[in-house]
C-alpha positions in Angstrom: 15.4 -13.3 2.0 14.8 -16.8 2.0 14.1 -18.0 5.9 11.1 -16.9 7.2 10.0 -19.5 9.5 10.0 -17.6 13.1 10.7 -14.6 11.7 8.5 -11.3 12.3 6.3 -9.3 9.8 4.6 -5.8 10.3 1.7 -5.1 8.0 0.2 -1.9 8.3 -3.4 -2.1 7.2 -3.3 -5.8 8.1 -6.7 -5.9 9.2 -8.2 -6.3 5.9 -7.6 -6.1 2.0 -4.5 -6.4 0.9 -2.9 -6.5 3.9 -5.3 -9.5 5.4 -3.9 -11.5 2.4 -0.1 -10.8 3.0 -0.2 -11.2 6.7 -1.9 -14.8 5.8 0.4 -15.8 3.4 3.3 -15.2 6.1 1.4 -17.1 8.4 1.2 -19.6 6.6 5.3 -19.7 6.1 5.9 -19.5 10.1 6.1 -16.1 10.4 4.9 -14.0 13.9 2.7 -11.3 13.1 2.4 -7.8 14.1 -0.5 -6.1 12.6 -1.6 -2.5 12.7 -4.7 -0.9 11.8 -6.6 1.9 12.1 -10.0 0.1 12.5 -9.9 -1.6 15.6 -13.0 -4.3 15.4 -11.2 -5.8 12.5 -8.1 -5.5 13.9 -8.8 -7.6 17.1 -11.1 -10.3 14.5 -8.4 -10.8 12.4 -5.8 -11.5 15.4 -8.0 -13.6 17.2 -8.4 -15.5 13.8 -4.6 -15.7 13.3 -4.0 -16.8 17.1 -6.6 -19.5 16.8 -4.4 -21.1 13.8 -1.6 -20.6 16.0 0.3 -18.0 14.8 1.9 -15.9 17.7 0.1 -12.1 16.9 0.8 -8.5 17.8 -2.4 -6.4 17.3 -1.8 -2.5 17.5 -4.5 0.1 16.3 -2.1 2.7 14.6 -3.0 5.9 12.6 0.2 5.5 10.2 -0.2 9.3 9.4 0.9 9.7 12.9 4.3 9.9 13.5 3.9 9.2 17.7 1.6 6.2 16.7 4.3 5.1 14.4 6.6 5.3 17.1 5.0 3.1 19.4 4.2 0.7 16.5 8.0 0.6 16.3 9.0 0.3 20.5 5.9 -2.3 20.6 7.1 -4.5 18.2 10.9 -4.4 19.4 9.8 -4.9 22.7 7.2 -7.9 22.2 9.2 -9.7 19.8 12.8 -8.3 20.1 13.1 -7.3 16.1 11.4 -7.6 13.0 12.2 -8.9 9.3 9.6 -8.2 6.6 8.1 -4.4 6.7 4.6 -3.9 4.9 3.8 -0.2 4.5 0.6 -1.0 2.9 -2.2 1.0 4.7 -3.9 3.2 2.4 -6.9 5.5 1.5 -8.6 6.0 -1.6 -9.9 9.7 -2.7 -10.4 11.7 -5.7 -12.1 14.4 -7.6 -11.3 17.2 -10.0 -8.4 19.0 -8.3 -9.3 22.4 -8.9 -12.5 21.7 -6.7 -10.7 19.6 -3.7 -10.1 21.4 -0.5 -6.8 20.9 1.8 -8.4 18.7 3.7 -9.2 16.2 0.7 -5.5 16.4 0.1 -4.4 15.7 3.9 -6.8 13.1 4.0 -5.2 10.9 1.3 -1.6 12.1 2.1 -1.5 11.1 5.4 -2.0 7.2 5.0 -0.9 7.0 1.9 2.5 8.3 1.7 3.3 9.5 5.7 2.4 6.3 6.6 5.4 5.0 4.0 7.5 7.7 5.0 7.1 6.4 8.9 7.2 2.9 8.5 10.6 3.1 6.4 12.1 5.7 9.3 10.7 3.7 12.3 12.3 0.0 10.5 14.3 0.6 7.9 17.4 1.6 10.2 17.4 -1.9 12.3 17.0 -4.1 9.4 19.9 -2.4 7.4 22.0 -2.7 11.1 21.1 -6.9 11.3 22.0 -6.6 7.4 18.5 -9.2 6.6 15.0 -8.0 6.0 13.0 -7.0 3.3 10.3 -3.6 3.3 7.3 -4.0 0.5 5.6 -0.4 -0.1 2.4 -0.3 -0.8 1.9 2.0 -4.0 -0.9 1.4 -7.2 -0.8 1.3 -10.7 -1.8 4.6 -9.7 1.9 5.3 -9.2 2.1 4.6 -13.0 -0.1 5.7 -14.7 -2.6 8.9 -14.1 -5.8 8.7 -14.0 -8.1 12.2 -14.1 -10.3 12.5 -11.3 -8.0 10.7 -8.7 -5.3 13.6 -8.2 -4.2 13.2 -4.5 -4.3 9.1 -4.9 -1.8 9.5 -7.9 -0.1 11.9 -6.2 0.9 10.0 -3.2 1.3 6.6 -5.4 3.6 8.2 -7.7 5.8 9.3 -4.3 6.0 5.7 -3.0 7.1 4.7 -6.5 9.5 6.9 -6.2 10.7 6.9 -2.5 11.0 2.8 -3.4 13.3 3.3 -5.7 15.3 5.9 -4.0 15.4 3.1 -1.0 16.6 0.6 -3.3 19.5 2.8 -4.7 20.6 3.8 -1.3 20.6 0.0 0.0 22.8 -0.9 -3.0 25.1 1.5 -2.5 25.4 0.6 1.3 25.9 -2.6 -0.1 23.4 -4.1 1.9 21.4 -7.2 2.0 18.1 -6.0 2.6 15.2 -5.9 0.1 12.6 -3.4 -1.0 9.5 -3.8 -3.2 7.2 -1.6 -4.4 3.2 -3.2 -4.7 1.9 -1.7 -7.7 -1.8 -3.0 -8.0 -4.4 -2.6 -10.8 -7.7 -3.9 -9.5 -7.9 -5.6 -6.3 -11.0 -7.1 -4.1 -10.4 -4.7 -1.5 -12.9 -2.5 0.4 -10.6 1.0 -0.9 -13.8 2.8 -2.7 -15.1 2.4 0.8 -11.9 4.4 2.5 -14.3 7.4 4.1 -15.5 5.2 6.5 -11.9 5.7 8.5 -12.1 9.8 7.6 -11.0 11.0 10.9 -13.5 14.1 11.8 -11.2 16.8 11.8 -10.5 16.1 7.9 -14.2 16.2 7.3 -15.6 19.1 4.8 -17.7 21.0 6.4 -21.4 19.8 5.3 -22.1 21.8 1.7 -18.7 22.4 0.9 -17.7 18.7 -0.8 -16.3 19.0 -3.5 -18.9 18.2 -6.6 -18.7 15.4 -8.9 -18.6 16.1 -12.4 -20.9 13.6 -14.7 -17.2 12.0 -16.1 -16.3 11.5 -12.2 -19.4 9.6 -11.4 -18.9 7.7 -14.9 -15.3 6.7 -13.8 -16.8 5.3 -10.3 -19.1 3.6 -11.6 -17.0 1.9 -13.8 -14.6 1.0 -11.1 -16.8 -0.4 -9.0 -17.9 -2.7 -11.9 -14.3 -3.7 -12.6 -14.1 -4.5 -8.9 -16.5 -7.2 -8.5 -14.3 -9.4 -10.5 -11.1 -8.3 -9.2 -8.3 -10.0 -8.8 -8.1 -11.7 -4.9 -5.8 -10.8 -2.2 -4.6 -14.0 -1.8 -3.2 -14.0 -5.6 -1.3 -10.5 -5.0 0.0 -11.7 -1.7 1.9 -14.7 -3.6 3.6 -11.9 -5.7 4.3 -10.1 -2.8 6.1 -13.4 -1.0 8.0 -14.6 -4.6 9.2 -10.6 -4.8 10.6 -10.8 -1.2 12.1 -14.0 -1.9 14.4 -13.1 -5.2 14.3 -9.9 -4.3 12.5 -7.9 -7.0 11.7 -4.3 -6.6 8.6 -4.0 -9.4 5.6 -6.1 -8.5 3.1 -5.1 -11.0 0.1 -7.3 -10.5 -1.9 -7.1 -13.9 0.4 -7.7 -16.7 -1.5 -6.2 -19.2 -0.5 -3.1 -17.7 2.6 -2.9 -19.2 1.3 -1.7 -22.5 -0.1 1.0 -20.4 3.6 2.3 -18.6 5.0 1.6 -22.2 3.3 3.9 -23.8 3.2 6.9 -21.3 7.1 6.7 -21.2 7.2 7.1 -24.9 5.4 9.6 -25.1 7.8 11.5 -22.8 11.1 10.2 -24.0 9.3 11.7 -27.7 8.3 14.8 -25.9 4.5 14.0 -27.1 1.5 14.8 -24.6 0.2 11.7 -22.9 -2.7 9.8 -24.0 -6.0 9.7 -21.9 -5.9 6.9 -19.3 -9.1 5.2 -18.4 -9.9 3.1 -15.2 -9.4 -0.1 -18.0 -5.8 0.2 -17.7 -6.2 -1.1 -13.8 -8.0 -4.1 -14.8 -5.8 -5.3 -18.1 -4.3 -8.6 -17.1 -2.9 -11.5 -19.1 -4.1 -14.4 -16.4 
């Protein structure tokens, strides 16, 4: 996809984080907006921010774990702007813990945003852009979806399926011979608010109070690590330029940090020689060559 001015964009988790950043770098190429978030004070701060530049906006607070509110995320869009071109499944949640000690609820928690929120946008879109034979769908997923990482079992989980759902999409677009694009996003470190994601929890996905799961001392380690690595993490606006050059020649890998390769290497050796994997640490997210 090469002509964007005019055309539309839906970013789910546009609001902030990752999002923010790839809904301002389409801005910034003429493209109207249609942003959806869960978190509706940021949502109507960052459209009145984007209408102020003049960039024609579509703010609607969606749950993309709901299929209904996926739905009308779908009908609004066709009916304010009368189709769309570039799909961002990007709304996500962070979670964690040993798995032997998370409940069902940790697990619907993460699963929801993180990969029914994929699994919706590419049903609600995908359809209409493979009939106008244009677009272009980027899928939020994580080095996560690379690489596992103990203590984060329902985040790799769900990253590892939009990996995979991508490149399932991309196979069944080629053999349809069509025109449209998919990427995958797979992230190491970015400044994003994600170790902050329980602030969206719905209620009814809440633990009951003394049944959270415990952190082991290697958990808390791991976190605290993290949030070190984050502070100098890269910005959004740097992994929404890979996000627009990916749409443009139409790559389907976007992996952000580099230095991560070393990483993938070595964990698919060790299955094509049949050996058990080697430990992965949170410094595999952060290994860039910039």
């Amino acid at each position: 996809m090469r002509d964007f001015e005019g055309k539309v964009a839906v970013v789910t988790g546009g609001a902030s984080g990752i999002g923010l950043g790839m809904a301002t770098k389409f801005a910034e190429k003429g493209m109207k907006l249609v942003l959806a978030d869960v978190e509706v004070p940021a949502l109507e701060k960052a459209a009145a921010a984007f209408e102020a530049e003049g960039t024609e906006v579509l703010a609607v607070p969606t749950d993309v774990s709901s299929e209904e509110a996926m739905d009308a995320l779908g009908a609004k869009t066709f009916e304010r702007f009368g189709g769309v071109h570039v799909v961002c499944n990007n709304a996500g949640v962070g979670g964690g813990g040993v798995m032997w000690e998370l409940t069902r609820k940790d697990w619907e928690w993460v699963m929801g945003p993180n990969l029914w929120g994929v699994i919706h946008g590419v049903r609600v879109f995908a359809k209409h852009l493979v009939e106008q034979d244009e677009g272009h769908i980027v899928n939020t997923a994580s080095m996560a979806g690379m690489l596992s990482v103990p203590g984060m079992g329902p985040y790799n989980v769900t990253k590892h399926a939009v990996v995979t759902l991508s490149e399932t999409l991309y196979s069944e677009l080629v053999a349809a011979e069509s025109k449209v694009g998919v990427s995958v996003l797979c992230p190491g470190f970015v400044n994003t608010r994600i170790f902050e994601s329980d602030r969206n929890r719905p209620e009814d996905l809440q633990n009951a109070p003394g049944t959270e799961p415990e952190m082991t001392d290697e958990d808390v380690a791991r976190r605290e690590m993290a949030a070190q690595f984050m502070k100098t993490a890269m910005p959004t606006t740097k992994v929404a330029e890979l996000v627009f050059d990916a749409i443009e020649h139409q790559k389907l890998y976007i992996l952000t940090h580099p230095g991560s390769a070393d990483s993938i290497r070595r964990r698919m050796e060790a299955i094509i020689e049949g050996r058990n994997p080697e430990p992965i640490e949170p410094t595999a997210f952060a290994s860039s060559s910039d």
